[in-house]
Structures are given as C-alpha cells and as structure tokens.
N, C-alpha and C positions, 0 to 999 in steps of 0.2 A: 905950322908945327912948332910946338916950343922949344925952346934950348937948354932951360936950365936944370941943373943936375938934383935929381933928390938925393936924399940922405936914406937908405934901406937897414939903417944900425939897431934899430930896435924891431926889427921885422925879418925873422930869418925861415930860412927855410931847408927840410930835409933834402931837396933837391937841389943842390948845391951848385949845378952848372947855373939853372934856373934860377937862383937866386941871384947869381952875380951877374943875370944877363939883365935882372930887374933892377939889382943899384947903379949899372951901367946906360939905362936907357936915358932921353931927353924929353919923356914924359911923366907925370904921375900915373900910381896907380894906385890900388887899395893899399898894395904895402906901404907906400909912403905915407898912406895918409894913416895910419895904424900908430903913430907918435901924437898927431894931436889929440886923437882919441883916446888915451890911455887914461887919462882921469876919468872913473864912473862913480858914476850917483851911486852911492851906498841906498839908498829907499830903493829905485831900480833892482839892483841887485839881488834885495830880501822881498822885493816884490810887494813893498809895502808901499805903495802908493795909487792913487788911486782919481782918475780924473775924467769919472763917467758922468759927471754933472756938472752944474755951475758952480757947489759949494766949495768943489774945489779947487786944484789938486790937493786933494787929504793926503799928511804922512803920519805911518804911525811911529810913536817913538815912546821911550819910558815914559816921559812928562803927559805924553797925549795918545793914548793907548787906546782911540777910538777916531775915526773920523767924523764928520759933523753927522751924519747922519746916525750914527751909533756901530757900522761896520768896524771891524776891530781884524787885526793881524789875519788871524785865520779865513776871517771872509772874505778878504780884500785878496787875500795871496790865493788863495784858492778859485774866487773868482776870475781873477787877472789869466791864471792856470789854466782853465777850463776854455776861457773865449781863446787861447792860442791854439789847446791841443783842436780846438774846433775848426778854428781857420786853416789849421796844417792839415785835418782830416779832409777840410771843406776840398783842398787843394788835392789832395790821391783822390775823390769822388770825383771831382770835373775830369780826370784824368782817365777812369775808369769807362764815364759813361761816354765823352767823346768816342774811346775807343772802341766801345760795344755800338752806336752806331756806326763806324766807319765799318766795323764787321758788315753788320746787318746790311747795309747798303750796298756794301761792294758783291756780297750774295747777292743781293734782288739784284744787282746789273751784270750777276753772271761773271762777276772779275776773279782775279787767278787769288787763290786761296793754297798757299805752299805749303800749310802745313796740316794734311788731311789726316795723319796718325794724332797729333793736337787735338785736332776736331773731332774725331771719335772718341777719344779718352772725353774731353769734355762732354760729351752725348753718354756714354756710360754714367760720366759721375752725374750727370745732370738728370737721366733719364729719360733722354728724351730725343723723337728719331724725326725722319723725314726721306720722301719719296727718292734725294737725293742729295748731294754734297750741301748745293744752296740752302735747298729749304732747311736741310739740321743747323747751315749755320745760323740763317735768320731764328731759328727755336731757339738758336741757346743767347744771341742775342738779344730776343725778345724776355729771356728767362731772367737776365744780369737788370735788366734795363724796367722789369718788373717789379722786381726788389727794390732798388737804387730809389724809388718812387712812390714805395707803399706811404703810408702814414706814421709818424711813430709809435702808435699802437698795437700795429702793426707786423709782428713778426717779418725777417726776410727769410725766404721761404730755401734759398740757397747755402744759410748757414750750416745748417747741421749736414749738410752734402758734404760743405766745403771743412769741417773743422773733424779736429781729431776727436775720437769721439770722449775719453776720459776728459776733456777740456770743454767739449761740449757742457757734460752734465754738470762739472763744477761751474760754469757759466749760469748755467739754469739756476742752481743753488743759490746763485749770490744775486738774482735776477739782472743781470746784467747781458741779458741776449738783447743783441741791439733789433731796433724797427726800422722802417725804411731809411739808406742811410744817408739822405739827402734830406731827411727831417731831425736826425740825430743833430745834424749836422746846425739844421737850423734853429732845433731845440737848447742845444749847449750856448748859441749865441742870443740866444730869450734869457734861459736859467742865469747868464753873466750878466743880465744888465741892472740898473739901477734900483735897489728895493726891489729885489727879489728874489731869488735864491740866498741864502744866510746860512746854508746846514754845510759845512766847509767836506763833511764823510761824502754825503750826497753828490755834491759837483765832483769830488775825485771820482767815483765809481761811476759818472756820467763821462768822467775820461777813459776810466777802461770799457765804457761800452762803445767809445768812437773809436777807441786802440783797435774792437774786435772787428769792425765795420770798414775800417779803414787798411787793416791787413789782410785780411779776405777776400773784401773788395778789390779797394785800392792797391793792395800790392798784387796778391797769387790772382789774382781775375785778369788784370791786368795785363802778364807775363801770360798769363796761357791763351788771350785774347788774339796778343799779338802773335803770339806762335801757331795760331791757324790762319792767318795773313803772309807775316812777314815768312815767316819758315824757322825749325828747330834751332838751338843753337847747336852747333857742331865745334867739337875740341880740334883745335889748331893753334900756332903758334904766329905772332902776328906783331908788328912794329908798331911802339908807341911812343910818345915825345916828338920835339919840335923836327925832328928826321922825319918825319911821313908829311911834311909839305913840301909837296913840288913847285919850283915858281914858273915852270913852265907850262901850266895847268890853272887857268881860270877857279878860284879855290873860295868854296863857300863853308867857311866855318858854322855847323849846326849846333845850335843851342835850347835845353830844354830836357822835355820827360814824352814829349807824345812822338813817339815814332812811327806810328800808324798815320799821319797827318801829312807826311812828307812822303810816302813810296809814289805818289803820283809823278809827283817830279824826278826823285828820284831814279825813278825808270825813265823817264824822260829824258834823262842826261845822257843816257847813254846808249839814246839811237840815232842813228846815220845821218840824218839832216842837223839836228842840233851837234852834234860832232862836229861836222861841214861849217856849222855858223862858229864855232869856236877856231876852228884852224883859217876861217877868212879873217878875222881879227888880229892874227897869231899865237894861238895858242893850241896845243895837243887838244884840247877837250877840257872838261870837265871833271871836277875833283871835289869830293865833298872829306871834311875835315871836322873832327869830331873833337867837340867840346861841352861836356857836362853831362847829364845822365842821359841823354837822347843819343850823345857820341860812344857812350857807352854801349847801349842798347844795339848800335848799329855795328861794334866791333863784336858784340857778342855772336852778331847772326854775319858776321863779315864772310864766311865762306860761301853765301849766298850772293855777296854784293862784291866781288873786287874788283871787277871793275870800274867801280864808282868810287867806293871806298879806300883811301889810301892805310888812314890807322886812327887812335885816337890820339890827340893831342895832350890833354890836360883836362883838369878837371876845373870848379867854377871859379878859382882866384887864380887859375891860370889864365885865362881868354885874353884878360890884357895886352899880356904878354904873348901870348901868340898872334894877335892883332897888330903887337907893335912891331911883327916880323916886318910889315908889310907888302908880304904875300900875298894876304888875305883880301877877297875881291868884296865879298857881301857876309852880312852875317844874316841866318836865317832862326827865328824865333818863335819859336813855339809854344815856351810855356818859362818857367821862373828856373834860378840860379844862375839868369841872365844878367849881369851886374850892372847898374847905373852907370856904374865907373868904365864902362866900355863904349859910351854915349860921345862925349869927348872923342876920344880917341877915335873912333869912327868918322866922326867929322874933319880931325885934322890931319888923316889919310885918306880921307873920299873914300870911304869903305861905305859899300847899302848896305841899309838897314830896312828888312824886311820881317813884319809880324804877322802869322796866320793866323794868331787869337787873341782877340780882342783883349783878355784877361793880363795878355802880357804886353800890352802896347808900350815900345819904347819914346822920350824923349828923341824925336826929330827923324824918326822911322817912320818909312811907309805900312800902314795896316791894312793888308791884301785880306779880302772874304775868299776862303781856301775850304769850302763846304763841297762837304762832296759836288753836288749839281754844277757849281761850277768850277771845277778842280782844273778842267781841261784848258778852259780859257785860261783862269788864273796863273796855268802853268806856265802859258806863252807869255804872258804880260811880264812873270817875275825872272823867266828868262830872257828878255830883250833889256829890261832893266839892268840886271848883270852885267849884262857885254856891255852896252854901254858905260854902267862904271868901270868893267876891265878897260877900255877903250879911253876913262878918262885918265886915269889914274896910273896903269904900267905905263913905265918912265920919267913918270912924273912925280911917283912916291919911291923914295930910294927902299934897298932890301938891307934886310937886318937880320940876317937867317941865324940860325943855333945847328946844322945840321947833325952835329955830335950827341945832341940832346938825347933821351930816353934810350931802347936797344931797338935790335928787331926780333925777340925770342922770347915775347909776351905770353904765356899759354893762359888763352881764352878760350870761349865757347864753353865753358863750364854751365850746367842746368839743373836740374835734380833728373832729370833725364839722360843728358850726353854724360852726367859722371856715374850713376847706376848704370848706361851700357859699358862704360869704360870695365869697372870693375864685375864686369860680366852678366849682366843684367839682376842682380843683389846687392844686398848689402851686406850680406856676408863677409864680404873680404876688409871692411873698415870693420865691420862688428868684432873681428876677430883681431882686428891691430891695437883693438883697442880692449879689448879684453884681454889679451897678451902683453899687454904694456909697453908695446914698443910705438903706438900713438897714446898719449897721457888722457887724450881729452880733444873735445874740440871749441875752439872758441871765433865766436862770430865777429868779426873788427868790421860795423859799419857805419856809411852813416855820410858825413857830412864832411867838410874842411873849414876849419876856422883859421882865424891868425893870432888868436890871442892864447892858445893852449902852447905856449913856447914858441908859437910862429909858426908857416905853414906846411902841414902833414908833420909838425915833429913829434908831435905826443904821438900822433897814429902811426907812425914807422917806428918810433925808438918801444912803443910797446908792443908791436908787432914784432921786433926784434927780440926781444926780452920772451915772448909766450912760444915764439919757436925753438929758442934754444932751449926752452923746458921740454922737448917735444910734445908740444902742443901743435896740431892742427889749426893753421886759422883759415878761415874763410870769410872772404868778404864782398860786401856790393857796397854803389854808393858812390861818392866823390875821394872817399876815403881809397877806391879802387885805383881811382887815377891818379895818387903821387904812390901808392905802391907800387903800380908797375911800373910809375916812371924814375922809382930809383932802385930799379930791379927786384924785388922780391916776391915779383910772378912770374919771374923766368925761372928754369931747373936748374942754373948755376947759382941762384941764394938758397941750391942744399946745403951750401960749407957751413951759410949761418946758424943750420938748425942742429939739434940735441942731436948727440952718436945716434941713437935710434930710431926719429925719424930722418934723419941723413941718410941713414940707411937706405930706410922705404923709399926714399924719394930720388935718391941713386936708382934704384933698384927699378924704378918703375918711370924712371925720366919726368918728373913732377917736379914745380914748387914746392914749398912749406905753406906757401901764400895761394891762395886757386882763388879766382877772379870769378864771379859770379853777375858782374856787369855792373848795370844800372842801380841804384837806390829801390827801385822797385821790387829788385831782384833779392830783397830780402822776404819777400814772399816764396820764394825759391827755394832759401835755405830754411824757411819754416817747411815745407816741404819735404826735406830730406830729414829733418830731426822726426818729422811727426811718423816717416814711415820708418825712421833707425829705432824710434821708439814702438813703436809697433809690434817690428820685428821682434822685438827683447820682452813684448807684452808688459810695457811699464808706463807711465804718463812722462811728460814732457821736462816738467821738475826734475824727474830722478835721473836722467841724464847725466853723464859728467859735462856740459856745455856749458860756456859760458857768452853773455854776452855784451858788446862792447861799445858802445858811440862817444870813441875820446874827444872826436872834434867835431860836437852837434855842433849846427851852428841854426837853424830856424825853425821854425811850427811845426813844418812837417816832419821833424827830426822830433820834436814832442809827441807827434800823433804816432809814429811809429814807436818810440818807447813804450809808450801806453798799450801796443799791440804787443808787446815783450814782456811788460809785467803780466798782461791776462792770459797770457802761452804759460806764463809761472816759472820766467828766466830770472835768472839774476842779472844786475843792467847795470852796468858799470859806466859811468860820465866822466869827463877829466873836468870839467864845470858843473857847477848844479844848476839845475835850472831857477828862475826864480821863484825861488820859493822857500828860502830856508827864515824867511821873517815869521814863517807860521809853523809855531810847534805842534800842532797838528798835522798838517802836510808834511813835514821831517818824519813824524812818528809812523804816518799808515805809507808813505813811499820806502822807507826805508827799513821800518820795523813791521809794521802789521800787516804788510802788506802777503808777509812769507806764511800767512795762516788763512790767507783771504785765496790768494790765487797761487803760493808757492814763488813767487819773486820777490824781488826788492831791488831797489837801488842803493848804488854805491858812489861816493867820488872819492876819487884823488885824481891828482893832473900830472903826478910823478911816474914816470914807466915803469921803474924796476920796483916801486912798491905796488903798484895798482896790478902786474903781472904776478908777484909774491899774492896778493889777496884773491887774485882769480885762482891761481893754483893753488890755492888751500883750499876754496871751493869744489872745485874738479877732484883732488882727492876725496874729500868727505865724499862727494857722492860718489865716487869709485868703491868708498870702502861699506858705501849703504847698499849699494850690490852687490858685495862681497867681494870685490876686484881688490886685489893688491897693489 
C-alpha cells in the first residue's frame, strides 16, 4: 500500500467530511489525479476534431475550416454527437434487455415475483393477459424483448403504450418514432462513420429518436421491469454515507445499474448456512454496501431487503473512498460507473473483484458467467471466493472508518407510485400546491457527478440549494442523488433551507425539499409523474412549470438521457455543454430551434445562483402561460 500524501487543493468537494477524509488518505484517487488533468484540448472541447480514419486526426480551425476529406465544423461535431448519445443509449438497451430476460426466466422457473400489483399495471398498459402470474410475466417479457429487436423500420410496437399521448403525435410529426431499439442503436453508429452521414439536422434528430428509445425503454421499462421481481419501492427513512459499513460484517460493495442480476445472491446471503459460514470465519454475516446506481436501486426497494442491506454509501467518485475504508471485502460489478481508479486500490487491499458481465470486465478481476442457468452454482463459487478474501485480508488491511459520515434519516422509497399513495392516491394535492403558489414549480436535478463542475457534487448541491429556497420542488435520481443525501438534503431537517412556503409544506407533511427518486434510471420515474401531473391539468408536457437539470453530466448515457428530455420538450439545463459548441449549427437547433421542434432546449451555465435565476424565470413564464400567478 502506498504512503505518499496527495495534494486534494484543486478537487473539492460538497461533502466536506468526505473531502477531507480524501486529502488525508495514502492513496490516490480520481480527485487527485483531477490537477494533471486540468489542461484540455480546446478541438476536444468544441468537438471539432475528428479521427475516424487514417487522414487524420482532422482539427477544424479558422485557417482550416474543413478536414481533408471535406467534413467541416458542423459534420464533424454532430457526427462525433450522434456516435456518443448512441453508445450511452446502446448502454440503457443492454440494460433493459438483460432485465426483461431475467424476468422472463425467473417466470418460466416459477421464481418469486414480489411485485404482482407492478405486473398487472404492466399487463393493462401492455394489454396483455395470461392463465396466471408466470405466463403474464413471460407475455410482457416477451412484449419488451419484441421491440428491443424489431428492425429499424420497423415501428416498436410498445411506444405509443408507453408514451404520453400529445408527445406521442408530435413525435410522429417530426418522424422521429424510433424502430427496434437495438438497431437505432446500431444505426446511429453506421450514420457516424466515415463518409457518411454529412446532414448535421439529420444526426441531431437521429438523437432525439435514441432519447425516445432510450427513455421508455432504457429507463421507465426498466424501473417497472424491476418492480415486478424486486418489489415496489416503499417510503422510508434510511442511513446513508460512510456510517452504514459495518466491519464486523463481511461487506461486498455493489457497483453498477443491473439490479436484477444480483437477487440470486443476494437472497443467498441471508440464509442459515451461509450465515453459519460467515460467523465460522468470524464474522456476523453478511452485508452488502451500496455504491453507484445499482446501490441506489437497492436502497430504493431497501424495505424489502434489511436484512442484507445496511444503506447506501456513495455515489461513482465516491467508491474509492469507501474502498479506502478498508472494510470492504469484494467489490461486485455489474455494469459501468465502476471506476478504473478502484482497480489499484483493490489490489493494494486484497479487496475481490468480481464481474457478472462481460461488458464490464474490470482490470485484474474475476469475470464470473452469472446467467440465469447457472446463477446457483455461480452463487457458491463467488461466495467461497469472498470468505476466503475476508479470511486473507481482515487483520491484515488496517481500518479507516468515517463512521460520522452521511445521517440516518435519508427519506427514500420515493416512485411515481409510493409518492401518488403518499399524497392520497392523486395528484391533486401537489396540483393544488402548485397552483396556489406555495410550490413555485418543480425541477428535476439529475443525472451524473463530475469533478470538474466546481468539484464534486458542488454545482449539484449549491444549485439545488439556490432552487429550494425559491420554493422550488426538486426531485432527483442519479449519482447526483447520492452526495445529496449524503450532505443532507433528503432528510426533512434541510426544510430550514427551503423558501417560507415550501418550508411550510415540508414541516407540515415531514418531507424534504429534495425527494430521492433512486437510481439514474429512475428518471424514467419522474417522466412518469410529470406525464400524469400533465394529464391531470389536460396540457402537454412543455406547459409545465418543470424544469429540468444534469449540472454534473459527466458520460454518453448522460447524453442519451438528455436527448430523452429534449423530445419530452423540457428545458435541460447543463453546468458544461456538451461537445459541441464548435458547430453553429448544433448550438442553434439544441438550444434555439429545438423549442419549435419538440418545445425544449438546452441551456448552460456552471454558476448556481445564476443558472437557478434562469430556471426560475422559466417556471414562472410557464406559470403565467396557464394563468397561475
């Protein structure tokens, strides 16, 4: 293990216990290494460069305003655009369909399906029945997994099911109904390659057709997938930060987005012989430890799991740091926000490293085949592996605990379902908070964490702080979830920070300002709650007072969800712009044309308390376009 001290002075962070626990460690981490990277390419940046062939790498610039092949600013940045939001969509697809067959499967083997109110909502929206529980699941399995696969010609036949319906028709309008979305997917990465595509409108509108395939799919499919397996989430109040690791518990930090991938084990942990194998080692048992959207995921449905479940940790530039506790016995990988930078560090604590998909295989990690058929053996294998690292490693790796870290009075389990029973099974009671003016609006803060937006989670706490005390509502999913609740602002003590009148409400009703809505995925969730708040009001999506927010995207899939925000016809606020501002064209239709195309556009600024002043100019105008005061 190394000794020497990094320097964390150009890398800070909103969580301020956590920060100082990270320029005090005798390892690196991302934050350290966030100073040699601070020079960036300018070409990079404007997205004007271009190195899909031998001729180059092409840069364009005033003197050379074309690259050798005759591609120029627009086609270059657009194209460059197009192959990311595809790879980020490619990534919510794998996601989706793994999980539509764990479904399907776990039906044919007759295995426990917790959430059969889930199942039947999906069987209405889907239309489609069966002799009994199983066979509807495998139907609506077979129904997702249908689509996912058609052609791109293709219509998916679950769109107009899954979408609101005024968004519907203006989708149709602009011919942007996507086709099977596994060929979209591979269509966007044809249309980007060499001498070929050159219509810079065309590839954009080829990203709001992955946005719509990729949200529907990729996100809301995904979330109601899981919740006829895993089971609802339920509102509860729950610990999170470096406090919910025990070290007297065998403790496998989960990393990823596929939560369906792991209940095999997961159940497994927490019966009676592997119990018995944990306490002949010395240790209580077993303890899983939530780190990234997957840990999200599992805090979201946590009142179904405590006994396994201690809380979540942190979000994806935390894991380091919760690694460097070490606590931690294995880390278990399932799919990406899993950081390189925890490769290292794994190794100079004898922490396993175990990967059930292939797609995420880490550097010096075991890659276990975790497919259904053989889940059961798999299981045994990756739990003898375990003990044996607990078995090498406690006593041998000193601890480094934070126990003071995060709170315990998180309120999770928020869904577009557990918050509609909350406020009575309608939505009446927010329509009416907000139509009375004592909620201004609501705004969505999701999304990602970066380090370079002021350092990490500080653009996404100091503007989440700024939009509550306008009373603004915010709601968030994401990584962006996990430094807000871990520097309080999804507990109902940061009502002090919100406006007199939502302070009020949120006294009044024992809430945040902040409501946690889980995983990244889980912004499928709150498309969910806007399309049926809009409903209610019989208005489209646009007229909304919403706004919505990804101050610290930080990768593809953070593009491809954008893209599912402009064609919903939000306004989409960035504290970075993507690359792309080298093409005056892509500046003009993301940010200008775009509000005639589909009623959205983007915005950036990286300043809090300005970027909260432009949201809420936003939200009043459309307050005042429905006649709200």
């Amino acid at each position: 293990m190394m000794t020497k001290r990094f320097s964390c002075s150009t890398c800070q962070s909103a969580d301020k216990p956590l920060g100082q626990f990270i320029a005090d460690l005798p390892i690196e981490t991302s934050f350290h290494r966030v100073e040699a990277q601070e020079v960036k390419c300018e070409f990079g940046l404007e997205g004007v460069c271009c190195r899909l062939c031998a001729n180059g790498p092409c840069r364009i610039t005033p003197d050379s305003p074309r690259g050798i092949c005759g591609a120029d600013a627009d086609t270059m940045v657009t194209r460059n655009f197009l192959r990311a939001v595809s790879a980020g969509s490619g990534c919510y697809i794998h996601i989706v369909e793994n999980t539509a067959w764990n479904l399907k499967n776990t039906a044919l083997a007759k295995g426990t399906l917790k959430g059969r109110n889930a199942l039947e909502r999906l069987c209405d929206m889907f239309e489609v029945t069966g002799a009994d529980v199983y066979e509807k699941a495998v139907n609506v399995a077979e129904a997702v997994l249908a689509d996912l696969y058609k052609p791109a010609f293709e219509r998916m036949e679950l769109t107009k099911k899954l979408a609101y319906a005024p968004r519907y028709r203006r989708w149709e309008e602009l011919g942007i109904l996507p086709g099977g979305a596994k060929s979209e997917v591979f269509s966007g990465t044809v249309k980007s390659s060499t001498n070929l595509n050159s219509d810079p409108v065309d590839m954009l509108l080829h990203c709001l057709r992955l946005g719509i395939s990729t949200g529907l799919y990729g996100l809301t499919l995904t979330n109601l997938l899981n919740d006829v397996m895993l089971g609802e989430p339920e509102i509860r109040l729950a610990p999170v930060g470096f406090r919910v690791i025990d070290p007297d518990y065998i403790n496998i930090m989960i990393t990823g987005h596929q939560h369906s991938m792991i209940t095999a084990l997961q159940d497994r942990l927490i019966e009676a012989d592997v119990i018995q194998k944990a306490k002949a080692v010395g240790a209580k048992g077993f303890k899983l430890v939530g780190c990234t959207c997957v840990g999200q995921d599992l805090q979201l449905r946590g009142a179904h799991y405590t006994e396994i479940f201690d809380g979540h940790g942190g979000n994806n530039f935390t894991s380091e740091a919760i690694l460097a506790t070490g606590a931690i016995d294995a880390v278990l990988t399932d799919f990406n926000c899993t950081l390189p930078g925890i490769e290292p560090i794994c190794d100079g604590l004898q922490i396993k490293q175990i990967c059930l998909d292939s797609v995420a295989k880490k550097a010096n990690a075991e890659l276990i085949d975790f497919s259904f058929d053989v889940r059961t053996a798999a299981t045994e294998r990756i739990l003898d592996d375990i003990i044996a690292a607990y078995v090498a490693r406690r006593g041998e790796v000193p601890l480094n605990l934070l126990p003071e870290h995060g709170n315990d009075n998180t309120l999770t389990g928020l869904s577009e379902g557990s918050l509609k029973a909350f406020l009575g099974d309608t939505w009446q009671p927010l329509i009416d908070l907000i139509a009375g003016g004592q909620i201004k609006g609501l705004a969505a803060v999701v999304g990602c964490s970066n380090l370079v937006s002021g350092g990490h989670d500080v653009l996404t706490v100091e503007l989440t702080k700024e939009l509550i005390a306008k009373d603004i509502l915010v709601l968030s999913a994401g990584c962006s979830s996990g430094g807000l609740e871990n520097c309080g602002l999804m507990s109902p003590d940061a009502a002090e920070l919100a406006g007199p009148k939502l302070k009020a409400i949120c006294q009044q009703l024992g809430i945040p300002p902040v409501l946690n809505f889980g995983p990244c995925l889980a912004i499928g969730r709150l498309e969910i709650v806007a399309t049926e708040i809009a409903a209610a009001l019989g208005v489209d999506l646009p007229q909304l007072p919403l706004v919505l927010s990804a101050p610290q995207w930080l990768e593809e899939q953070a593009l491809a969800d954008g893209a599912f925000g402009l064609a919903l016809g939000l306004p989409l606020h960035l504290g970075l712009p993507p690359f792309v501002t080298g093409s005056p064209i892509a500046v003009q239709v993301l940010c200008e044309d775009m509000k005639t195309l589909t009623g959205g556009h983007v915005l950036i600024n990286g300043d809090a308390i300005e970027s909260a002043i432009l949201l809420e100019d936003i939200i009043l105008q459309k307050r005042k376009a429905l006649g709200l005061s």
